[in-house]
N, C-alpha and C positions, 0 to 999 in steps of 0.2 A: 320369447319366440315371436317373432314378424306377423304381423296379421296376415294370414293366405286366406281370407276367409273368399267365399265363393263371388260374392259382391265385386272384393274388393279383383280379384280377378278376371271377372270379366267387363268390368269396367278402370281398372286401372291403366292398361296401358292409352284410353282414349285422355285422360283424364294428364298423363304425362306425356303426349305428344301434342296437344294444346300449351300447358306451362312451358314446351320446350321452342315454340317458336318465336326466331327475334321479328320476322317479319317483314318488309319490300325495300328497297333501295329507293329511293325516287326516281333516280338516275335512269331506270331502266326506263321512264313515258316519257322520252323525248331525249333524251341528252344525246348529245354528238357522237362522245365514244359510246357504246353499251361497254357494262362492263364485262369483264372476262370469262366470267361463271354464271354458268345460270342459276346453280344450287351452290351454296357452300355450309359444308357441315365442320361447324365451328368447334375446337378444343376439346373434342372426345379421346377413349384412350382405344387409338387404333389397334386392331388385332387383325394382321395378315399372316397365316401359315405360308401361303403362296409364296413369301418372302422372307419368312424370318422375323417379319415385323412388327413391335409391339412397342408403343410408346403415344404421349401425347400430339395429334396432329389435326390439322384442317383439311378437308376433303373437297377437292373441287371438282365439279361437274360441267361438265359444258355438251350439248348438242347429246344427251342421252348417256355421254361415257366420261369415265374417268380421266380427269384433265390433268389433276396434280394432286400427290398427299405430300403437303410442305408442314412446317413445326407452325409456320403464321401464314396466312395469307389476310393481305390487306382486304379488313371491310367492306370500303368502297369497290372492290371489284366483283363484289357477290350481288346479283340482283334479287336473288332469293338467299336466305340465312335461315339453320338451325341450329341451336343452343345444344350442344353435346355435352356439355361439359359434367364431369363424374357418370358420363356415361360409358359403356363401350359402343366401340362402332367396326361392324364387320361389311367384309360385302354380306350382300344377299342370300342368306339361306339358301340351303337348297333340299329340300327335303326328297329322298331316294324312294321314298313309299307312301301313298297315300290313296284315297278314293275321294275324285272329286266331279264323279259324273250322276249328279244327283238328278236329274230324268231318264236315265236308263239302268236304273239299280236304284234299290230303296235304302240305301247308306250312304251313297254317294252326298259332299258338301260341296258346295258352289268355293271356289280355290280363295275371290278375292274377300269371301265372307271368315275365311279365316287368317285375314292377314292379321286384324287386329290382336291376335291372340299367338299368331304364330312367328312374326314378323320375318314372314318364309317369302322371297320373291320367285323362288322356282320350284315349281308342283311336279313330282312326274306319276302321273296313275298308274297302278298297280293291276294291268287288267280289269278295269272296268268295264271295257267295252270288248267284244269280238267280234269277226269279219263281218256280221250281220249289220251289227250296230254301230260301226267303228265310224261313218262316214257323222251321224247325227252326233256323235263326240267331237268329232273336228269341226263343226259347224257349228253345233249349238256351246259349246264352254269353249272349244279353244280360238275361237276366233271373237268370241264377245268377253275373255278377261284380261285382265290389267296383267294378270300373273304369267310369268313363263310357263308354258304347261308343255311335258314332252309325256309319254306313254308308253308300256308295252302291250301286245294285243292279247288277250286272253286264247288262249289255243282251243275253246270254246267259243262258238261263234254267236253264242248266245251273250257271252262275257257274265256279268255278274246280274245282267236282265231276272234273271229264276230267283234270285235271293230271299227266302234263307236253303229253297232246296238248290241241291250242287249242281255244279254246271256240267260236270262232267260223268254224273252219275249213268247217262247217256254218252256211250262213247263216239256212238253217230256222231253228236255234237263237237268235238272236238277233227274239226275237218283240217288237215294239214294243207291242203290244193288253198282254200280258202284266205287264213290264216296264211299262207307264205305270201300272198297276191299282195295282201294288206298291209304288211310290213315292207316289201317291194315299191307298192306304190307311195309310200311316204316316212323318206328317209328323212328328212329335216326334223320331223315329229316322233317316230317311233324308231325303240331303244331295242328292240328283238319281241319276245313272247312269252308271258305269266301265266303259271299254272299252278293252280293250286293242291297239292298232294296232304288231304288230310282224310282218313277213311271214310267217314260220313259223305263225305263229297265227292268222291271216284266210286266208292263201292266197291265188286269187284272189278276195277277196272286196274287196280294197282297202280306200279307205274306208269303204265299204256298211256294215261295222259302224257306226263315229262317227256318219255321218248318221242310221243309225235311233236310235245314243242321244239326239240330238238332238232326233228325232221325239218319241220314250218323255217326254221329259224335260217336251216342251211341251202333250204331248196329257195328262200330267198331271196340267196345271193350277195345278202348286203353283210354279212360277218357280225352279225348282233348279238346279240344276249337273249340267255332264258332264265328268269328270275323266278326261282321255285321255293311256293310256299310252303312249309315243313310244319306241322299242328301234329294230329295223331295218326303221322304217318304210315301207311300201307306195306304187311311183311318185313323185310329186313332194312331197316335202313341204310344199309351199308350199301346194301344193291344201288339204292336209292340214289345214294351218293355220289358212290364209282359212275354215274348216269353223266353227270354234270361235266362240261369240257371247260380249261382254264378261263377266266373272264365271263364264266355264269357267275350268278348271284345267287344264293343260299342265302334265306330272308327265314324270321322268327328263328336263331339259333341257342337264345335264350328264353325259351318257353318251358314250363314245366307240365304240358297238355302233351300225355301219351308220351309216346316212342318220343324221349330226348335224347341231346345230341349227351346229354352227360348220364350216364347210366352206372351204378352202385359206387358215386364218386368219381367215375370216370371218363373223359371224353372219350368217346366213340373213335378209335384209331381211321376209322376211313374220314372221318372228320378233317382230323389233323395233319392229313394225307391232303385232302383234296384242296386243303390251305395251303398247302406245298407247292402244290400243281397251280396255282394261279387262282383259284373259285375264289369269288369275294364272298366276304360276310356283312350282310346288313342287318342291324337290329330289326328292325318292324314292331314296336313296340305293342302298338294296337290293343281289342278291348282284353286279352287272355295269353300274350306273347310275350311277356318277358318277366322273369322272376328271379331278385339280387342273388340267392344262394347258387342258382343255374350260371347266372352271369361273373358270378363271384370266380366261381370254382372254373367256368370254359374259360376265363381270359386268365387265371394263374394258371391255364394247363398251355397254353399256347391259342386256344380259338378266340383268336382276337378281332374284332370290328374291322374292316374297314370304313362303314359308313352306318350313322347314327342316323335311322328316321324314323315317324312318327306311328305309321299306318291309321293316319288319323280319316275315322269313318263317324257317322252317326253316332253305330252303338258303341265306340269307343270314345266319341267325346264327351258322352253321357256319364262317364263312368268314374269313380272317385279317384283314380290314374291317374285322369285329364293326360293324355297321350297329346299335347299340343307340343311343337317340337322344342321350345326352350324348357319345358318345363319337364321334359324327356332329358332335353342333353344336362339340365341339374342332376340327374340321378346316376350318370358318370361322374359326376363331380363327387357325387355322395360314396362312390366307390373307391374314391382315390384317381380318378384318371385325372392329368392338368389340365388348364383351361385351354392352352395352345392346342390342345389331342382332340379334344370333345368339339371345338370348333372348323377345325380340320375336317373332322368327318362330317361335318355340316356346311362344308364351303367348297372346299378345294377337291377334297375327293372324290365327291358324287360326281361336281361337275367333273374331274379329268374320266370319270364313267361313260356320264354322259358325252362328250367329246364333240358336239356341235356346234358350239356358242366358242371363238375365239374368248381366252381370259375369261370366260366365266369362270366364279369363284374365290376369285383375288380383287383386287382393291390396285392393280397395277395401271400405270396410264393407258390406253385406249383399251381398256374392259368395260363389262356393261355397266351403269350405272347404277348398277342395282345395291343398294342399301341396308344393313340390317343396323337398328339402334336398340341397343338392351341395355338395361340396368341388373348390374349386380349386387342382389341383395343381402348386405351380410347378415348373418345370426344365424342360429338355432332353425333349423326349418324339417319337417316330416314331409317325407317321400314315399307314396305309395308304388307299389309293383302290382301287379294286375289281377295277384291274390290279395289284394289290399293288406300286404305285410309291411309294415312302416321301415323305411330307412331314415335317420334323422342325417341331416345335412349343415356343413356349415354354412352354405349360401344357397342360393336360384339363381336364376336368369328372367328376365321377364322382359318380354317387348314394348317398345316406348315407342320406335316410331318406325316405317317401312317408306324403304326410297325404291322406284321400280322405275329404269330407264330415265330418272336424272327428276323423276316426277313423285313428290312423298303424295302417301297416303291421307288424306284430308291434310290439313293445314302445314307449312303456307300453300294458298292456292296458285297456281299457274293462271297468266292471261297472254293469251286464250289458254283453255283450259284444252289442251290435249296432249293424249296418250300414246303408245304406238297398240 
């Protein structure tokens, strides 16, 4: 069995994105022509869903976007070079769940402090913030990180500020006038409205929450999403569910905390219905949401994924899970899902969700340059689920290096060194 020991985890992928750089062109201080690239990610084995595409290739970057995935590209046209080789190399992650607004909620992590471990170039928050808060989210993380960061607003205008008491325990606080304002005034950034439906945290408030994100979402204007979190959900969940209109999000559907979506063996018919109707399914892994016999049994009954992410917070990185996203999307692997599938919901799907960013997600010529480099580990490997029940695996995933906007994460460095 592979060493995973905890050392070697969080410090291995720094440890392999140093061994993996070739280093400067000289070319580039001074020479007449510059060369054609400004990144070139050398002999990795590309994996585009976007395309169908899976094979040995070079990756060239120029001006922040994807310039060319050729079989060779000449050396000397690369001013900057990274050594891929027996690596893979995807675009950019994109992780569909997370909390990374760590001064306005006490789990929130700072997005580009978990590149090293996630090798995710696009964040989108899961309600960290609401109408109150929303404005010191966009100022203070998303305008100061490397990382793409897009959001939905908490239908609580307090957002995850209360944590660990609910935000919506108080139903005052879930203000729909407020919340719609907020998703209206920032369409480039925000994805619709999160709410979190778990009894602890509404009370009785039922589903009062869900419906006014609903409201919030349509009063608008902008046709967004409400990404509803499902734990030890409130009365019936079927109510719950029939709530949701085509292109919401239904997040933690493999959890085994309370009211599941699989019950005496069975998925929940309004489940497998509102799959029908267009509702997307997101894992959400996080520190208590997802458990293999849960996931086992919803995806051979038909409640299948669309998109794999992390719900990577605090108390869930702490946790013997380790819910960082490659090491999340091993635990499909460990299920039988292929590597083409599990990558897919980490690239191309979230992003065609998210629907902002021309070509986000693929690795096609003028998309962003955004980079993911993983190695895949073979052997024998244990996989925990958030009851810390072992799956054993026959490989991982694990981050080597992160390209964001044509610019990696430490080495090689850019001169001048700037970002967008």
């Amino acid at each position: 069995m592979p060493d995973v020991s905890r050392r070697r985890f969080l410090t291995g992928s720094s440890a392999l994105a140093g061994a993996a750089v070739i280093g400067v062109n000289g070319a580039a201080f001074g020479a007449l022509a510059p060369p054609a690239f400004d990144l070139v990610i050398r002999g990795g084995e590309v994996i585009d869903p976007s395309q169908g595409l899976r094979g040995i290739r070079d990756v060239g970057i120029r001006f922040g976007q994807i310039a060319a995935v050729e079989p060779s590209i000449d050396p000397s046209q690369a001013k900057l070079a990274i050594d891929a080789k027996g690596k893979l190399v995807t675009s950019g992650l994109v992780d569909m769940h997370t909390h990374i607004y760590p001064y306005g909620s006490a789990i929130g992590i700072p997005p580009d402090e978990l590149v090293p471990f996630s090798a995710t170039t696009t964040y989108v928050s899961a309600g960290d913030a609401g109408a109150n808060n929303f404005a010191g989210f966009k100022r203070e993380i998303v305008a100061h990180s490397r990382s793409r960061v897009f959001a939905f607003v908490n239908i609580s205008s307090i957002g995850l500020a209360g944590f660990p008491v609910g935000e919506t325990l108080n139903i005052d606080y879930a203000d729909v006038e407020a919340a719609a304002r907020t998703i209206a005034e920032n369409p480039d950034l925000v994805l619709g409205s999160k709410v979190r439906e778990t009894l602890s945290l509404v009370g009785a408030n039922g589903i009062e929450p869900l419906k006014r994100a609903v409201q919030a979402v349509e009063r608008s204007g902008t046709k967004g999403r409400v990404m509803c979190h499902i734990g030890d959900a409130p009365g019936d969940l079927s109510a719950l569910v029939d709530t949701l209109r085509p292109g919401d999000i239904l997040t933690h559907p493999y959890s085994a905390l309370g009211n599941n979506t699989v019950q005496n063996g069975k998925v929940l018919p309004a489940l497998l219905e509102a799959k029908k109707r267009g509702v997307l399914i997101d894992v959400g892994h996080g520190a208590g949401s997802f458990n293999y016999d849960i996931a086992e049994q919803a995806i051979q009954q038909g409640l299948t994924f669309d998109t794999i992410s992390s719900d990577i917070h605090v108390v869930a990185g702490n946790t013997p899970s380790r819910p960082y996203l490659p090491w999340v999307l091993s635990k499909f692997l460990a299920l039988g899902i292929p590597l083409e599938q599990v990558i897919a919901a980490a690239t191309i799907k979230p992003a065609s969700i998210i629907n902002r960013v021309p070509k986000l997600g693929t690795l096609q010529v003028g998309a962003p340059g955004d980079v993911s480099i993983l190695e895949l580990v073979e052997g024998p490997v244990e996989l925990l689920d958030t009851a810390n029940k072992p799956r054993t695996g026959k490989a991982y995933l694990q981050a080597v290096q992160t390209v964001r906007g044509g610019v990696p994460f430490g080495r090689p460095y850019n001169l001048p060194f700037s970002v967008n």
